[in-house]
N, C-alpha and C positions, 0 to 999 in steps of 0.2 A: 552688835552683830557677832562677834568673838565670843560672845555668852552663850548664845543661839547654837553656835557651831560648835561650843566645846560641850552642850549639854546635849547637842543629837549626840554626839561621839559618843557618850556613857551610853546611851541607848544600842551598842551595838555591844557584841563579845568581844574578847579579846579575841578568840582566832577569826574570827572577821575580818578585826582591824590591822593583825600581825601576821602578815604572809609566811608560808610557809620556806625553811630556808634547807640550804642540799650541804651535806658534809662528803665528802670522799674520805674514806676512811684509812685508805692506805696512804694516803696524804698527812690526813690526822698521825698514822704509825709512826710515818717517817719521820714527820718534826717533833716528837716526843722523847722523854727518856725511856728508857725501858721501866716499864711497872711491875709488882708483886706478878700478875697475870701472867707477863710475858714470861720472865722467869721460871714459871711455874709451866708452861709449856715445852721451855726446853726441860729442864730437868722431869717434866713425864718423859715425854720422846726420845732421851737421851735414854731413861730408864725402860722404853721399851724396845729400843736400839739396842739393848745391856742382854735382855732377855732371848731378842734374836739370836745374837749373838753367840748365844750360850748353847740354841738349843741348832745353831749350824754346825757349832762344833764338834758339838758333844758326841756324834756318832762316829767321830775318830777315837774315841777313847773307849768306846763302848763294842766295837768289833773286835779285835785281839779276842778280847772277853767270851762275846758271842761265840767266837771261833772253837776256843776251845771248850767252854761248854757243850756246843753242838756237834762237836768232832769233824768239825771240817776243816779247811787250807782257806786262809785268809782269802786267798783269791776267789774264793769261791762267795766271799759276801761282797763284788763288784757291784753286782743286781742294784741293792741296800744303795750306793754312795751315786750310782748313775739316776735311779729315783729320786734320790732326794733331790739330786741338782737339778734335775726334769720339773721337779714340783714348785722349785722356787724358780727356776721360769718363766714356767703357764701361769704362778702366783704375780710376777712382775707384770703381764704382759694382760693378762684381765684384770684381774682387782684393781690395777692401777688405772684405766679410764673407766670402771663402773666408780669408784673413788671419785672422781669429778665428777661423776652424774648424779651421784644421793651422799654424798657428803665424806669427808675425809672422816671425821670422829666415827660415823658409823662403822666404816669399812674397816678402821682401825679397831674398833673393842673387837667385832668380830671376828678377827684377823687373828687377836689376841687368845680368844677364846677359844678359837678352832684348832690355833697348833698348842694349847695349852693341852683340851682334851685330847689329840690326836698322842700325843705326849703319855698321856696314862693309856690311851689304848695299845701302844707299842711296848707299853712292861707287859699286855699278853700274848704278845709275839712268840711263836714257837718251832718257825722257819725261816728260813729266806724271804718266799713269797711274802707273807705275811708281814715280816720287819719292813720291807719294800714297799709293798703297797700302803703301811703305818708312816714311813719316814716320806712318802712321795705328797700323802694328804699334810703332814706336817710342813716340807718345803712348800706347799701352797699359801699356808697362812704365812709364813715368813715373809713370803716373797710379797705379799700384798701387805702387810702393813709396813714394811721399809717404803714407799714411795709417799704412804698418806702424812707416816709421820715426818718426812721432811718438807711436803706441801702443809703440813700446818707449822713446822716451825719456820719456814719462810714468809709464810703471811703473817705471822705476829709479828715477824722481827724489824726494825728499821732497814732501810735499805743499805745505810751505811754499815751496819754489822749483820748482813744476810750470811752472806756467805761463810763467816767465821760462826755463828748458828749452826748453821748445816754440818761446820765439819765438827764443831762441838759434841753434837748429836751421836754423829758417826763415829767419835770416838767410844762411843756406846757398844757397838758392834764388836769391834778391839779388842774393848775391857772384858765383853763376855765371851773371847775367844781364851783371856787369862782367865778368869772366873772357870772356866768348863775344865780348865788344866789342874786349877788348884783344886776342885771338889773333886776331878775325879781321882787326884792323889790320895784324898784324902779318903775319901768315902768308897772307894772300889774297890780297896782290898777287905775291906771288913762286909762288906753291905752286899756288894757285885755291883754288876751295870746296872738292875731294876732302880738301886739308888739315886743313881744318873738320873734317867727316864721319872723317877718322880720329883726329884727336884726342878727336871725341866718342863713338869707340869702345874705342879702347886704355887710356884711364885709369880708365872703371869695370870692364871686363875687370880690368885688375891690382886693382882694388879687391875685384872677386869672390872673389879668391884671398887675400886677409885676411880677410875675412868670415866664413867659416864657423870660424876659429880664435879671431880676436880679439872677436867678438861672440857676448853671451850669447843663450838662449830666453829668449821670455815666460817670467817665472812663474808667471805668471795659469794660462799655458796646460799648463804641466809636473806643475804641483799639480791644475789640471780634470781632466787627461789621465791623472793618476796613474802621472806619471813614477819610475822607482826612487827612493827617498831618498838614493842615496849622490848622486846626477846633481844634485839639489836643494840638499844638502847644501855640496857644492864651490862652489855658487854663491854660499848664506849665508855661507860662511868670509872669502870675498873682501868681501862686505858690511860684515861685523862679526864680524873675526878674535878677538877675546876671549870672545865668544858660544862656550860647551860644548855642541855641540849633536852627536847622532850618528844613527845609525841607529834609536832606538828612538823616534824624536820622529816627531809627525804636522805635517800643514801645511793651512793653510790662504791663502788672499789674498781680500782685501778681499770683496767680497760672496757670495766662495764659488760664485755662478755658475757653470757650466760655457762654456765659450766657444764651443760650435759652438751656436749661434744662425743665424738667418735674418735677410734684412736686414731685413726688418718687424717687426721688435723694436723700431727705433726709436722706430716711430711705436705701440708700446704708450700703452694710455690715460693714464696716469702720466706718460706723459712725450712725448705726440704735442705736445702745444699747444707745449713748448718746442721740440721737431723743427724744428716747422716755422717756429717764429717765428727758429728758426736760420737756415734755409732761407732766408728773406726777407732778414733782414742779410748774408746772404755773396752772395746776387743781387744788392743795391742794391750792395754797396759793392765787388764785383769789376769789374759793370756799367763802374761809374766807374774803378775804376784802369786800364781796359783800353781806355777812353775816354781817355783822357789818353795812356796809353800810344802811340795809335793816331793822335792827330789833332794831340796839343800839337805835333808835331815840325811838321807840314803848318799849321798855322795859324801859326806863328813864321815860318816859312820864307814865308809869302805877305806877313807882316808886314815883310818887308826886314829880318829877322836872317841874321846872318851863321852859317855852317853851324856855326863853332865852337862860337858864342854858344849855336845852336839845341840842340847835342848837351850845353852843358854844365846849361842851365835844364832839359832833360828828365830828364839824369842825375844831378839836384840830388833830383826827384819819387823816385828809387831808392830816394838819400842818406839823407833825412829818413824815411825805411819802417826800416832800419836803424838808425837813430839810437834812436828810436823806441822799439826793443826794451828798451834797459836803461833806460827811463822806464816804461813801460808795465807791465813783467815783474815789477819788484817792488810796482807800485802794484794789479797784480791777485793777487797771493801774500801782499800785506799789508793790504789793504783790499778795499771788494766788485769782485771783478772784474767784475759787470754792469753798476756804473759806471766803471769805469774805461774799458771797453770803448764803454759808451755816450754819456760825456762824447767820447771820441774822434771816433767816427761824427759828432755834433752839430759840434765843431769843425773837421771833414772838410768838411760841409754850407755854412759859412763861408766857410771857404776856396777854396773851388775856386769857390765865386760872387764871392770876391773875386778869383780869380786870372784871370779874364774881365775884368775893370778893370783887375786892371795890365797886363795884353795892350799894354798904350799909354804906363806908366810907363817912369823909368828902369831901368837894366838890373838895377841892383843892386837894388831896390825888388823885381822882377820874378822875379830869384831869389833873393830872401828868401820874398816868396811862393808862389813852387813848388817851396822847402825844407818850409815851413810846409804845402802841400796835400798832399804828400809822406809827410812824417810823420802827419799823419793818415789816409790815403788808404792808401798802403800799409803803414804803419804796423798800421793795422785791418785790413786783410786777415791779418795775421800774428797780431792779437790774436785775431781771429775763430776761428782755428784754433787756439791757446789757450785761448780758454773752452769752445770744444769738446770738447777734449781732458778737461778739466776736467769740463765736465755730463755725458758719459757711462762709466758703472760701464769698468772694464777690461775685460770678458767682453765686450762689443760698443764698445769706443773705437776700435779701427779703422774697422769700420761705419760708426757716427756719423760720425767724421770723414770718410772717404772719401765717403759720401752724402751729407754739406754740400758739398764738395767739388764732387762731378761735379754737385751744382744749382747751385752757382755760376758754371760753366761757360757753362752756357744766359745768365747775366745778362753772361761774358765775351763774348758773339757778341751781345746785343740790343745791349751800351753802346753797344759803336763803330757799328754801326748804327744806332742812335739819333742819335747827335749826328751821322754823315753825311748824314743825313734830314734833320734841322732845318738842317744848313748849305746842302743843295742847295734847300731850301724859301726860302732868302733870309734867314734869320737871321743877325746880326751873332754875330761869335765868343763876343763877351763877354754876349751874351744866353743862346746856348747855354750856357753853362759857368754862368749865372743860374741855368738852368733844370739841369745837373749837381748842386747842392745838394738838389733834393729828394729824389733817391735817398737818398741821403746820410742825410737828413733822418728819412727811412722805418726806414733801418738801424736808426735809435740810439731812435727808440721801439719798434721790436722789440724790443732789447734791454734796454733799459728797463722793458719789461710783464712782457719773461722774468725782469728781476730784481726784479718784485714778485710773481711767479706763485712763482719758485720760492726762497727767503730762503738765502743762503750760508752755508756753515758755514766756522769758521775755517781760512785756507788754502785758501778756493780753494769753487768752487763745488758742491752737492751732487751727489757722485760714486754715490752708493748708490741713488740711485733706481730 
């Protein structure tokens, strides 16, 4: 009888006889080490974070220039710097949920390539208008690939090191605010701005033409979309090469979600009071690093610093944002990141009221202190988009972050108009920067209520909600 039964058996196939089995993929992520792949995703994203970067800054170095070639009054290229920040709002605030609905890589090359050409169209810029409406389509693509490319470096990354990922990335941004400093020392005087504006075309061009080879899709989005398995498949092997896995396997990722959502998912009941208490922390504490960004240089400089002194205490404020990251990244991936995040903020609030008093210290006191505001300050800007990345499910993490994002924006254009109000009001500098800690202040019990509203689970804050 046992003859009988094992010789019907040969009579069937093998996917007959071997049912089909389910992986969850972000599952798979989590208990893995990081592979060639993963790595190879942050270091693109990190390098398109570089690019950003470079080309947000770069129109601060490039006006002066403008100014006096076209013979006008600095103030008179306002138009140019409100555009551009315009552009990379409405860039955060759409691209970032079309991004969840047809795939983060997509949204990303294109993102890439649109402020890359936008980039050679503004060397034929030959007024205001012109530069403005060049630098407003430019902040568009910025603003839309900063949200895709930390929704894809969150989905590859383990849970346990998410969040230091993220701020890894964002030290991207940073680097290409030094990068935009150091080429336009270099290449400005001999070249002019055009130099600028082609450099900050040609290198994510060449970037674009890596992109669609050496970067993978969401999987979030190829398993919603119910991409072939073999397409899935190639991607798992790369992940975790001793995993047997073939064609007869099913898949899943984390909450199963489909990812074409609307961006008013955010603000669903479940998870609106956290939205928005997001919302609030990325207003107060962009408000301030763009405050600082804006006015530390003008207020040293009236202080009888010397230009060197002046460029190296502000690019100290950079330093310490960077620094930051591998302090902060593993203290939010090992412990709650809503304190980690919110201890910051509060030490942010410290500092930048102490960095008002040393206005008048020695120098070295002065940038030890605006290392220290620094690191907190921009520091928490980079966390901020970390725990984001973190509080919302993968099916809307671009959303979420891209819509903290473009509201933070609105708090980039109050700060520095805040503190130029209170200086032309007659306030002493060190008073203002008193009163720069309450934002600050504001941040970190947002952050704070979000992290008793909503309790973290190991690794990283509640992503399933």
């Amino acid at each position: 009888m046992e003859k009988m039964e094992a010789a019907e058996r040969k009579c069937f196939s093998v996917e007959e006889i071997k049912p089909k089995f389910a992986i969850d993929i972000s599952t798979l992520i989590d208990s893995r080490r990081l592979s060639s792949l993963q790595f190879r995703v942050i270091a693109i994203c990190g390098s398109v974070m570089l690019v950003d970067g470079y080309n947000t800054q770069i129109i601060g170095y490039i006006a002066p220039l403008i100014a006096k070639e076209w013979g006008m009054p600095r103030s008179a290229l306002g138009p140019i710097f409100s555009l551009g920040l315009a552009g990379l709002m409405v860039g955060y605030l759409i691209f970032a949920p079309f991004s969840d609905k047809v795939g983060h890589k997509r949204v990303l090359i294109a993102c890439v390539l649109g402020f890359s050409l936008c980039s050679f169209l503004a060397v034929t810029a030959t007024d205001v208008t012109q530069m403005g409406v060049f630098r407003f389509l430019t902040g568009m693509g910025l603003g839309g690939a900063t949200p895709s490319a930390v929704a894809l470096t969150s989905e590859y990354s383990p849970k346990r090191i998410r969040a230091t990922a993220v701020l890894i990335i964002y030290c991207g941004f940073s680097f290409g605010f030094i990068v935009a400093g150091a080429v336009a020392a270099q290449l400005a005087p001999v070249y002019g701005w055009h130099a600028l504006l082609w450099g900050g075309g040609i290198v994510p061009l060449l970037l674009t033409i890596v992109l669609p080879f050496a970067l993978p899709e969401s999987l979030g989005y190829m398993v919603a979309k119910r991409f072939r398995p073999v397409r899935i498949i190639k991607i798992i092997r790369h992940l975790a090469p001793d995993l047997k896995v073939d064609d007869r396997a099913s898949f899943r990722f984390g909450d199963g979600k489909p990812n074409a959502v609307p961006f008013f998912v955010v603000l669903e009941r479940h998870r609106a009071a956290g939205t928005l208490l997001i919302w609030i922390a990325f207003f107060m504490n962009l408000g301030i690093f763009y405050a600082l960004q804006s006015w530390l240089p003008t207020i040293l400089t009236n202080g009888g610093y010397s230009m060197g002194n002046v460029a190296t205490v502000t690019g100290l404020t950079t330093a310490g944002g960077i620094i930051a990251v591998f302090v902060v990244g593993p203290l939010m991936d090992r412990r709650n990141p809503y304190t980690a995040v919110a201890s910051l903020f509060f030490g942010g609030s410290v500092l930048v009221a102490f960095l008002g008093a040393a206005l008048t210290s020695p120098l070295p006191l002065l940038m030890l202190i605006a290392f220290s505001a620094g690191f907190c300050v921009s520091g928490g800007q980079k966390s901020g988009i970390a725990l984001s990345a973190l509080f919302y499910p993968g099916s809307i993490r671009s959303t979420g972050v891209g819509w903290a994002l473009g509201v933070s924006r609105l708090g980039g254009i109050f700060g520095p108009l805040s503190f130029g109000w209170l200086l032309d009001q007659g306030w002493p500098p060190a008073t203002v920067f008193l009163a720069g800690g309450v934002p600050m202040l504001i941040a970190a019990a947002a952050v704070f209520v979000m992290g008793r509203m909503y309790p973290p689970i190991p690794g990283g804050a509640p992503n399933d909600i």
